[in-house]
C-alpha positions as CSV (number, residue, x, y, z in Angstrom):
1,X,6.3,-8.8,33.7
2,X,7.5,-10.4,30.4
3,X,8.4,-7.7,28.0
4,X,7.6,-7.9,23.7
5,X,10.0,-8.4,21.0
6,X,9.8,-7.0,17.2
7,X,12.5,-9.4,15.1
8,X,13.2,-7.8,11.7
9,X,15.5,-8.9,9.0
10,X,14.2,-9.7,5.6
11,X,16.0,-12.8,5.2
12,X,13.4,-15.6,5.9
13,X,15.7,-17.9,6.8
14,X,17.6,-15.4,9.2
15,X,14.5,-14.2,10.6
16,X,13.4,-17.8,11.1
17,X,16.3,-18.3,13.1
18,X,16.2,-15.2,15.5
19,X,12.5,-16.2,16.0
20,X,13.4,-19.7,17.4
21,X,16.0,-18.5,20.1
22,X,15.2,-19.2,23.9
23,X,13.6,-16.0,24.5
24,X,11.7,-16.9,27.1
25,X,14.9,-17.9,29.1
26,X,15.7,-13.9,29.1
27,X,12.4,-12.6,30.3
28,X,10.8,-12.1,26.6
29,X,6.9,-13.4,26.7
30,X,6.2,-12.8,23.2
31,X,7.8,-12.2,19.6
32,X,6.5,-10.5,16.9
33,X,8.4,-10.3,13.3
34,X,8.5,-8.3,10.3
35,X,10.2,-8.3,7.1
36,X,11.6,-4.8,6.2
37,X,11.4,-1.7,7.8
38,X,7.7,-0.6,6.7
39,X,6.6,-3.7,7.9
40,X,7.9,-3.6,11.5
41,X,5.8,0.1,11.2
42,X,2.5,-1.5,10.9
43,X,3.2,-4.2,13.6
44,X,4.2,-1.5,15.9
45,X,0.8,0.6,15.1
46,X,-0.9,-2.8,16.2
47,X,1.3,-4.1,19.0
48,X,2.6,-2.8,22.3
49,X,6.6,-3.7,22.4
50,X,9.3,-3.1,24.4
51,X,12.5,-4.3,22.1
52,X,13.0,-4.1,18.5
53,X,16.2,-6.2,17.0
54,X,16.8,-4.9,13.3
55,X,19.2,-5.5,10.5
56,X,20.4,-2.6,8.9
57,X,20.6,-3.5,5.3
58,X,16.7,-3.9,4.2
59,X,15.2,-2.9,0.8
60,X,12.3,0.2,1.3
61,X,13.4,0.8,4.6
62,X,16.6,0.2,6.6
63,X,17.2,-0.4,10.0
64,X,18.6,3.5,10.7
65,X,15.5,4.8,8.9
66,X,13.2,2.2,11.1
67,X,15.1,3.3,14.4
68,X,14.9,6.8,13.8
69,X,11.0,6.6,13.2
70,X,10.9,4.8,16.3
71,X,12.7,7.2,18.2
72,X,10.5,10.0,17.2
73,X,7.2,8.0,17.4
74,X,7.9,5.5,20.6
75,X,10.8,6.8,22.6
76,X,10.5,4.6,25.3
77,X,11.0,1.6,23.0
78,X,14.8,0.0,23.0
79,X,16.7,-0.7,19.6
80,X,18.9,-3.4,18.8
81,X,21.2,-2.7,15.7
82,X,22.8,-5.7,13.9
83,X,24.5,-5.1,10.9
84,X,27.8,-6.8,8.7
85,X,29.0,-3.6,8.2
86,X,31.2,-2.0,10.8
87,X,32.4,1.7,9.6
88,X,32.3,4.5,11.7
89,X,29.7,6.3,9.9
90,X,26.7,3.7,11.1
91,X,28.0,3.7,14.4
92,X,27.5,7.6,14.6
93,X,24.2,7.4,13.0
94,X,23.3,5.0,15.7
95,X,24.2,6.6,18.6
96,X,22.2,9.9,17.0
97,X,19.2,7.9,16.6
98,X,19.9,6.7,20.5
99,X,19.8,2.9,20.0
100,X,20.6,0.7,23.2
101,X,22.8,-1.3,21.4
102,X,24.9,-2.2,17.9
103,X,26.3,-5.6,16.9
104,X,28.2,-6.8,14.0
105,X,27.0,-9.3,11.8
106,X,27.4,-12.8,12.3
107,X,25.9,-12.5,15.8
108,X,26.3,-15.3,18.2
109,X,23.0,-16.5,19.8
110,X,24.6,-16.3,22.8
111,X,25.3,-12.5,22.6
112,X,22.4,-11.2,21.2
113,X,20.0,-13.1,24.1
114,X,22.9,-11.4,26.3
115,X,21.9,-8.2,25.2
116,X,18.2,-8.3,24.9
117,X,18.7,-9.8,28.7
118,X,19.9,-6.7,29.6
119,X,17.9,-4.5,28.2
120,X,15.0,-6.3,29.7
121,X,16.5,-5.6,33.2
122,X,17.1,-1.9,32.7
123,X,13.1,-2.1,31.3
124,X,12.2,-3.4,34.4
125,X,14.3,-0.8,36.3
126,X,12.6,1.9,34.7
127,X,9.6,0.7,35.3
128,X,10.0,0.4,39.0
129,X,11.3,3.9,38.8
130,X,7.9,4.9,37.2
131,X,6.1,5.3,40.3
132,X,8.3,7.8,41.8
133,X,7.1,11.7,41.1
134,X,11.5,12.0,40.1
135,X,10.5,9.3,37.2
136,X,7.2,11.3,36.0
137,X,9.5,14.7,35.7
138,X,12.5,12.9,33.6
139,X,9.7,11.0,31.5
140,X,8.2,14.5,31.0
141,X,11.4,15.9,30.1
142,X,12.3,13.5,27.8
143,X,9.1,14.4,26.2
144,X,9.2,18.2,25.8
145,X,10.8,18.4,23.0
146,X,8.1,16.1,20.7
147,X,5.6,17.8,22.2
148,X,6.3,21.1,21.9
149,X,6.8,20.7,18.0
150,X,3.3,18.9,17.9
151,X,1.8,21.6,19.7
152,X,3.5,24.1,17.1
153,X,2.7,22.0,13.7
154,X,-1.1,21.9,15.1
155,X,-1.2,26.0,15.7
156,X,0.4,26.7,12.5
157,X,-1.7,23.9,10.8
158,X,-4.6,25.9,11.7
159,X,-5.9,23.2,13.4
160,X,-9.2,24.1,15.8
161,X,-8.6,24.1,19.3
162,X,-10.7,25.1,22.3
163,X,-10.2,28.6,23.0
164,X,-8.0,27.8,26.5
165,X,-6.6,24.7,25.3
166,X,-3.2,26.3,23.6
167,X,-1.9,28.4,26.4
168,X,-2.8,25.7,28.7
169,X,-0.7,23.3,26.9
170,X,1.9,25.8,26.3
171,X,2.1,26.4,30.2
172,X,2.2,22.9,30.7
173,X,5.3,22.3,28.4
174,X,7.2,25.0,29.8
175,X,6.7,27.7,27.0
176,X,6.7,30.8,29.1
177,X,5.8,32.9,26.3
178,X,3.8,36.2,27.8
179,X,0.7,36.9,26.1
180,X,1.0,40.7,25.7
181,X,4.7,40.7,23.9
182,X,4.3,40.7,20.5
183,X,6.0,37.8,18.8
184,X,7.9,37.2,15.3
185,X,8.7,34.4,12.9
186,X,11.3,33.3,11.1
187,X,10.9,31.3,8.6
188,X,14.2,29.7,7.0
189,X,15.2,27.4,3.5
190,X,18.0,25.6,3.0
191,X,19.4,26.9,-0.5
192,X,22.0,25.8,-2.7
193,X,25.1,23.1,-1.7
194,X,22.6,21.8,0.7
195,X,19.9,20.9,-1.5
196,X,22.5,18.5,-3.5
197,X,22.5,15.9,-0.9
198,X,21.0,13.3,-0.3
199,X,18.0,13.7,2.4
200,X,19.8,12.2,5.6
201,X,22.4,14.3,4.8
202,X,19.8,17.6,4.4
203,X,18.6,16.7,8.0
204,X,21.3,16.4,9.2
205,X,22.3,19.9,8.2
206,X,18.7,20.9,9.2
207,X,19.3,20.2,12.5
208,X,22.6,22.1,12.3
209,X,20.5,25.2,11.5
210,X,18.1,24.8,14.7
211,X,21.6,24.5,16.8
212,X,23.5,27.4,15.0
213,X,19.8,29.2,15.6
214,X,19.1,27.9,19.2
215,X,22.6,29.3,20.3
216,X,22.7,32.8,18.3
217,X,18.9,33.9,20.2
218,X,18.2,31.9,23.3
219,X,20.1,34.8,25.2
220,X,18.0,37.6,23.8
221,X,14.5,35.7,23.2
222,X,12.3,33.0,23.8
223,X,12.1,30.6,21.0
224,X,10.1,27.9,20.2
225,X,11.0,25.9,16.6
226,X,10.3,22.7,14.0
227,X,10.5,21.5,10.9
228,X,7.2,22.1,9.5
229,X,5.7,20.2,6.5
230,X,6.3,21.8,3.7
231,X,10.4,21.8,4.8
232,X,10.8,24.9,6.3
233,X,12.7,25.6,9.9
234,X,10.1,27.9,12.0
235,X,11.2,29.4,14.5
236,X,9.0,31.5,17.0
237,X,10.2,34.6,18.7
238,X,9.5,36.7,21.3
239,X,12.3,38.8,23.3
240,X,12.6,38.2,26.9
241,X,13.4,42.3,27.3
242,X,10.4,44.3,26.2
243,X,11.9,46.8,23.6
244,X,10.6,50.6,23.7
245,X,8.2,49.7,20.7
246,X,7.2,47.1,18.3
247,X,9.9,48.7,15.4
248,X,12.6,48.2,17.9
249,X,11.7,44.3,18.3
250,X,11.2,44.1,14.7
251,X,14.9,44.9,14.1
252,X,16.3,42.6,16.6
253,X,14.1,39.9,14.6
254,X,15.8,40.9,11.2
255,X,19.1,41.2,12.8
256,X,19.1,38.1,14.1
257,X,18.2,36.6,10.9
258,X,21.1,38.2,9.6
259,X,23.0,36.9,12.0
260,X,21.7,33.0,11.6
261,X,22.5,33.5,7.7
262,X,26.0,34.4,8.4
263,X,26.6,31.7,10.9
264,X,25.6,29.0,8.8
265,X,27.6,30.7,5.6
266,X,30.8,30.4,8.1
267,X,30.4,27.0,10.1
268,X,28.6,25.2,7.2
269,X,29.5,26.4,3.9
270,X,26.1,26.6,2.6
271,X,23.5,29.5,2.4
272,X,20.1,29.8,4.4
273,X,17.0,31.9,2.5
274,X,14.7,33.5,5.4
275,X,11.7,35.5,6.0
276,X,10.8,37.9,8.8
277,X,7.4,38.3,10.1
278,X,5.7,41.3,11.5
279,X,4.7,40.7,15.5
280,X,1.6,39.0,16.0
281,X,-0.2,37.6,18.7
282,X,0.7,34.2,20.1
283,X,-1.2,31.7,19.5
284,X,-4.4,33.7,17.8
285,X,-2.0,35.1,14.9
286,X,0.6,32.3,14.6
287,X,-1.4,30.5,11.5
288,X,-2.2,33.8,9.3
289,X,1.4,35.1,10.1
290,X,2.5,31.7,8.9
291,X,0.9,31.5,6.1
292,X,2.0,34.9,4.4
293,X,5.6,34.0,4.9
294,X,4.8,30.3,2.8
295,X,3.5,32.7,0.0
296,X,6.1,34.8,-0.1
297,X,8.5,32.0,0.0
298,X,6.4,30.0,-2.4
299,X,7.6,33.1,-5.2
300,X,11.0,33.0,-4.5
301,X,13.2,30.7,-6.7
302,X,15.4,27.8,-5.0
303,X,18.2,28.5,-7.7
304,X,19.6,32.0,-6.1
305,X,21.8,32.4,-3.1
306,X,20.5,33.0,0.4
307,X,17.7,35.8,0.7
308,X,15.7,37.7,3.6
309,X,12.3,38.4,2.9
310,X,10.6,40.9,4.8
311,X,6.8,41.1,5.9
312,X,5.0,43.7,4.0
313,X,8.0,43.8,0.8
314,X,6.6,44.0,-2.8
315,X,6.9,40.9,-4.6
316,X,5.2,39.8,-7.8
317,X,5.1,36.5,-9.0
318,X,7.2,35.6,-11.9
319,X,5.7,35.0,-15.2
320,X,4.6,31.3,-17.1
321,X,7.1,29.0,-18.6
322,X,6.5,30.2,-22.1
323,X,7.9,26.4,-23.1
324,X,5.7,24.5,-21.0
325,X,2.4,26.7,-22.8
326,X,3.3,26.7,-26.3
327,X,2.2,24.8,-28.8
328,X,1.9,22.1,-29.5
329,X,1.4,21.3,-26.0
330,X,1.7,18.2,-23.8
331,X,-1.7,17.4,-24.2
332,X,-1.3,17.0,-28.0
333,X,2.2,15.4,-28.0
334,X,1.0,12.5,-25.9
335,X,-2.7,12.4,-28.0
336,X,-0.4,11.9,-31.1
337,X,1.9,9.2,-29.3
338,X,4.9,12.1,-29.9
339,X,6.9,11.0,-26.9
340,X,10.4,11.6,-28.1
341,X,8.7,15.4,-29.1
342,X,7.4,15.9,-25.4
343,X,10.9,14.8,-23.6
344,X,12.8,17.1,-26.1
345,X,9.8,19.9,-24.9
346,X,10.9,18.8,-20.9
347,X,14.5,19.6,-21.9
348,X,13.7,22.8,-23.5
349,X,11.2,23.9,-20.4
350,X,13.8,23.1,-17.7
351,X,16.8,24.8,-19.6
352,X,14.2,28.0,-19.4
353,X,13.5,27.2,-16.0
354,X,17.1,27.7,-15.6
355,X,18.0,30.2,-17.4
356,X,15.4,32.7,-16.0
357,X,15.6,31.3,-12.5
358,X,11.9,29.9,-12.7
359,X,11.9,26.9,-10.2
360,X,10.0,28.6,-7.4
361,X,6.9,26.7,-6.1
362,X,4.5,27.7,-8.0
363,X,6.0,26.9,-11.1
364,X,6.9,23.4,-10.0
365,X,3.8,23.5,-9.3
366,X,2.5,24.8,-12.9
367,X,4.5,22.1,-14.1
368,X,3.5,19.2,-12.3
369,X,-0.6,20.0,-12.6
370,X,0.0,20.4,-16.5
371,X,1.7,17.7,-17.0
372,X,-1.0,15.4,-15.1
373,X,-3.6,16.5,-16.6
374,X,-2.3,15.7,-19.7
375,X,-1.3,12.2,-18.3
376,X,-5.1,12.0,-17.2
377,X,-6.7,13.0,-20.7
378,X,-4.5,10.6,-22.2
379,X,-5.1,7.7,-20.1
380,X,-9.1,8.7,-20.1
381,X,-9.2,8.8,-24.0
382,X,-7.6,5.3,-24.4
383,X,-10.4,4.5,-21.3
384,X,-8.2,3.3,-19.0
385,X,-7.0,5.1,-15.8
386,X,-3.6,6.3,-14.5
387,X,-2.4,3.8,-12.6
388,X,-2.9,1.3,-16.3
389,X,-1.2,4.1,-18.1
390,X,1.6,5.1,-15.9
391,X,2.3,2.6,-12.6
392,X,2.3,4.9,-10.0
393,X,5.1,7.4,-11.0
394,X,2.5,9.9,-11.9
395,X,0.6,9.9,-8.6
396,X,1.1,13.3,-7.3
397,X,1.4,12.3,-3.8
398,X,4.0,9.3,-4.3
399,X,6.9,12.2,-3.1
400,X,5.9,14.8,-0.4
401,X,8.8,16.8,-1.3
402,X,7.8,16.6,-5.2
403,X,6.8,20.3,-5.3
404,X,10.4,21.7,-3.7
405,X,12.7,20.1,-5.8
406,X,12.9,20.7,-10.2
407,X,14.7,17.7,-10.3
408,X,12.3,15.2,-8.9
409,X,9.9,17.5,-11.1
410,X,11.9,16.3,-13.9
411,X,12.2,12.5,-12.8
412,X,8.6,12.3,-11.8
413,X,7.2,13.6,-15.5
414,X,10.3,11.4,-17.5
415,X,9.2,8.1,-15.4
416,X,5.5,8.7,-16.2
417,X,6.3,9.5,-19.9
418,X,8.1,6.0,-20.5
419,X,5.9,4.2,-18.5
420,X,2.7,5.6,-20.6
421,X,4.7,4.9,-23.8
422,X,5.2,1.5,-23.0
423,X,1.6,1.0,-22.0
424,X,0.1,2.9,-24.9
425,X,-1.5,1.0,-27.5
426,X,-1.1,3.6,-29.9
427,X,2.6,2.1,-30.9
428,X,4.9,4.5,-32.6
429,X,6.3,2.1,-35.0
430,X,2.8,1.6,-36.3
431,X,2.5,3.4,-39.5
432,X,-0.5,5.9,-39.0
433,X,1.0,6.6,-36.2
434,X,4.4,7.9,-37.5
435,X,2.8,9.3,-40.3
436,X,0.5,11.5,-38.0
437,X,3.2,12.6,-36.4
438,X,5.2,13.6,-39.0
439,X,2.0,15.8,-40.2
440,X,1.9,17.4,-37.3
441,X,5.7,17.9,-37.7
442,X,5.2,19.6,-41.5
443,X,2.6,22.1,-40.1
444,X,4.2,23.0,-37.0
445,X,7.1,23.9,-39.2
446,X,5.3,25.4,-42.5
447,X,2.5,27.7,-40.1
448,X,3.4,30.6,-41.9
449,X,3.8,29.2,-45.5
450,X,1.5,26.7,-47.5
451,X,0.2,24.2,-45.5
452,X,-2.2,23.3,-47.6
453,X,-4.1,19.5,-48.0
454,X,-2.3,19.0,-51.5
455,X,1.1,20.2,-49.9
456,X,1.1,17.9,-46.6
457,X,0.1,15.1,-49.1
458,X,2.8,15.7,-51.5
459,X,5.1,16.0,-48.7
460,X,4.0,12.5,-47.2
461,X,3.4,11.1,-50.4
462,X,-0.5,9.7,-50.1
463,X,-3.4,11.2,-52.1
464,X,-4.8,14.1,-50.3
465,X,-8.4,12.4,-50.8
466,X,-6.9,9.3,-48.7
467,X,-4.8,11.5,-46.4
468,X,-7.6,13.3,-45.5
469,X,-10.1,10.3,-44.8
470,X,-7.3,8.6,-42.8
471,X,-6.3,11.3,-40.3
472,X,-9.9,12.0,-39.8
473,X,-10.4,8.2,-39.0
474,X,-7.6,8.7,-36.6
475,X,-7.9,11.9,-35.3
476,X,-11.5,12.3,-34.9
477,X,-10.9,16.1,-36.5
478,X,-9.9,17.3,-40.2
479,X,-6.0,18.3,-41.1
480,X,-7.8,22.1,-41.2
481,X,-9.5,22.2,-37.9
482,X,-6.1,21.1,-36.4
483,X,-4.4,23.5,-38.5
484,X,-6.7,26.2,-37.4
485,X,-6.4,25.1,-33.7
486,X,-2.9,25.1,-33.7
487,X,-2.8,28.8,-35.3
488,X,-5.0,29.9,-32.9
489,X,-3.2,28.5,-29.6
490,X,0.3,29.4,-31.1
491,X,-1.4,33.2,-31.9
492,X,-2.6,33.3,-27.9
493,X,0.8,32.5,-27.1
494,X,2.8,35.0,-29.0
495,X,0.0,37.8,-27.6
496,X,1.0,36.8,-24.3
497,X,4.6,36.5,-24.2
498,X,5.6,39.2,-27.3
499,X,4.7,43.0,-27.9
500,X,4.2,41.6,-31.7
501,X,1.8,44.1,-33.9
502,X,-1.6,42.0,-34.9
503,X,-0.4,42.5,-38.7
504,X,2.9,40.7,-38.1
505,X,1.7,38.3,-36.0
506,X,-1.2,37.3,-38.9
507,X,1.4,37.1,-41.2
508,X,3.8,34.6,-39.1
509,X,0.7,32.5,-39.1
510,X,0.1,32.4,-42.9
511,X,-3.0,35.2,-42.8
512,X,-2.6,37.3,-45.9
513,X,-5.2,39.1,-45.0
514,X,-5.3,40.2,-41.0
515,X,-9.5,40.9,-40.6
516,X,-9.9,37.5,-41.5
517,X,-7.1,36.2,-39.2
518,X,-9.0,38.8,-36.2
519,X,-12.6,36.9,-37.7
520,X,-10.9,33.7,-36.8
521,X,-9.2,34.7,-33.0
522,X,-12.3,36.1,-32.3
523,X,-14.5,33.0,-32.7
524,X,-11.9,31.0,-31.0
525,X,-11.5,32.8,-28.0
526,X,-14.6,35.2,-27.7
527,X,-12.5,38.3,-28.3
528,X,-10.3,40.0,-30.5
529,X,-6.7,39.4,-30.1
530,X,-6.4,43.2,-29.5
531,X,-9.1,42.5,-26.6
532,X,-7.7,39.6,-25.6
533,X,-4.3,41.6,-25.2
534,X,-6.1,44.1,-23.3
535,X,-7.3,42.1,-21.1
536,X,-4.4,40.7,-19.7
537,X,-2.9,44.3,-19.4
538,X,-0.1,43.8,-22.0
């Protein structure tokens, strides 16, 4: 049988050459080629092969990258590693990611057909060893592992089943998990020091933690672990001795947790946030129990040291980032082409994202929605759409991990702000345009003085007959409804965040007289701010 060949290296004139070597001559019927990593992907989605020779240095993604994806997705295929680089560090990585075989750069025709030649014999070996039942137990072996974690990511996905089909599977893959034990989760986070590196590094010290944890509980339980997708390490537990009751089990589940925390404080220098589960029922329970320990996890900051979370603990949600809310907001900043004004608000929202611990989840994730809707309203109001505004950088699925990490948060919106800048036709060195802004600028900082249309036109110096014509032209709205607007939304914000008296907070807002200011709330928001407090339980 002549085996397939994937060639990829995205120098044309290198690739050209591999392509044109006597293949045939070492048992290779056909060859296929790509030009990066991505690329050889796709042809492999398309194309039964058997050998894949790669060069390691490739722009989007390199040859490790492509032979661990191959690893995990077609283990049978054999990898060929070429590279000009010879430290020790590749060599390691490419013994991890269990390729056949790793040249240095220049390679001699003569050596590389060597080595594909040999790899095609120990193909054909195997596959004479195929039809042996020996063959059919090692094959299965050497799947267990990928199996059992896509059996686990589809139970704690939710995903719909037939009723016997999961304990069938589970008996079939060796999980000897017994149906009346009660199990537990453990849900774990890599915190701190390990968050600072780069993400080979991270999985790396991912797969440290299923080790560390694999060793500290396969004596007391049975366990059965991945990474799921939100980057979280589950692990599922059930001891092998049934304790007295479910309390006692329980407690060996926290205690091991413990246990796993100190470990990796001790061996890798970093700290490990977990939560414990209640017991459940395996499989009927796994998904709800899973999902209460994301929610817990999704109000816990990523800033602190290592935690455990218990099932069943009291924890509220942290308030709003009073930055990101308070006018003017981002919506307004972009409208008025302010874009050094909304970068200085990102510096000011992240240094209160720091300084109160904020960066859980959910206000990444308060972040990230506000910030592309604004991004959309903007992009809409010029008629164009997102992608003509911004590129892709404010796509909210360009970076799966986008969520977990403020400072891809903070990357994502700065890239998407320049981009939209540079695309806006509303240019800032325009005239109205800087004179709109430094309106906005005047009221913003006179709210509680006289902002009237005689002072912001003396201040700019224009008549206030043509200032007023002009900003409506451009604006679409008089310099008093903004005023009022503004007033209003700063007014909501102070009720929210302060215990300020409705008499004070009228007169930091330029009311003299505070019914009128309450008139005003109240046909703004429907309610008075005294019942607008109250409603939010202030």
């Amino acid at each position: 049988m002549m085996n397939k060949l994937l060639l990829v290296d995205d120098e044309p004139m290198i690739l050209k050459s591999l392509v044109n070597n006597d293949w045939a001559g070492v048992g290779v019927g056909s060859v296929h080629q790509a030009e990066n990593g991505l690329a050889a992907l796709e042809v492999l989605k398309r194309t039964e092969v058997d050998i894949v020779v790669t060069d390691i240095r490739m722009p989007g993604m390199d040859g490790l990258e492509l032979c661990r994806c191959i690893r995990e997705q077609y283990p049978l295929i054999k990898c060929v590693l070429l590279s000009g680089y010879g430290e020790f560090e590749y060599a390691r990585q490419a013994i991890q990611y269990g390729i056949s075989s790793y040249l240095l750069k220049p390679v001699k025709d003569e050596d590389l057909l060597s080595q594909v030649a040999e790899l095609v014999e120990a193909i054909r070996l195997e596959e004479a060893e195929k039809g042996s039942l020996e063959q059919t137990r090692r094959t299965l072996h050497t799947h267990l592992p990928m199996l059992r974690t896509g059996l686990l990511k589809e139970l704690l996905a939710g995903t719909a089943l037939p009723a016997r089909e999961p304990a069938a599977r589970m008996e079939e893959y060796g999980l000897s998990f017994r149906p009346e034990v009660p199990c537990f989760m453990v849900l774990a986070r890599l915190e701190g020091v390990f968050r600072q590196s780069g993400d080979r590094d991270l999985a790396l010290y991912e797969y440290a933690v299923q080790n560390i944890a694999g060793e500290l509980l396969e004596s007391r339980c049975r366990i059965w672990s991945c990474k799921d997708t939100n980057d979280y390490l589950v692990f599922v537990l059930q001891p092998k001795e049934e304790a007295e009751d479910t309390g006692g089990a329980a407690s060996m589940a926290e205690s091991a947790a413990l246990e796993l925390q100190e470990k990796v404080s001790d061996f890798l220098k970093g700290q490990v946030s977990v939560w414990v589960s209640g017991g459940f029922r395996l499989p009927e329970e796994l998904a709800d129990s899973y999902r209460v320990g994301l929610n817990e996890f999704r109000k816990v900051p990523r800033s602190g040291q290592g935690r455990l979370l218990r099932s069943g603990e009291q924890r509220s949600q942290s308030k709003s980032l009073q930055t990101l809310h308070s006018p003017p907001g981002f919506q307004q900043l972009l409208e008025a082409g302010r874009y050094d004004d909304a970068r200085s608000k990102l510096d000011q929202m992240f240094a209160e994202m720091e300084e109160r611990m904020l960066d859980s989840e959910e206000h990444l994730m308060e972040i990230v929605y506000t910030l592309a809707n604004a991004f959309l309203y903007l992009a809409h109001l010029q008629g164009k759409t997102l992608l003509e505004m911004s590129g892709w950088e404010a796509g909210l699925t360009a970076d799966p991990g986008l969520f977990r990490h403020p400072g891809r948060v903070r990357g994502w919106a700065l890239d998407a702000l320049r981009n939209m800048e540079a695309a806006s036709f509303r240019d800032l060195k325009d005239s109205k345009g800087q004179l709109i802004a430094r309106i906005h600028r005047f009221i913003e900082a006179q709210i509680a003085g006289d902002v009237s249309l005689q002072t912001i036109a003396d201040h700019v110096g224009l008549h206030p007959v043509y200032l007023s014509t002009l900003y409506k032209q451009e604006m679409k709205e008089n310099i008093s409804d903004f005023i009022i607007r503004y007033r209003m939304e700063k007014a909501g914000m102070l009720l929210r965040t302060t215990d300020i008296k409705i008499y004070e907070l009228a007169s930091r807002l330029g009311f003299q007289n505070p019914p009128y200011f309450s008139k005003l709330f109240k046909q703004h928001y429907g309610v008075t701010p005294q019942e607008f407090r109250d409603r939010l339980g202030l």
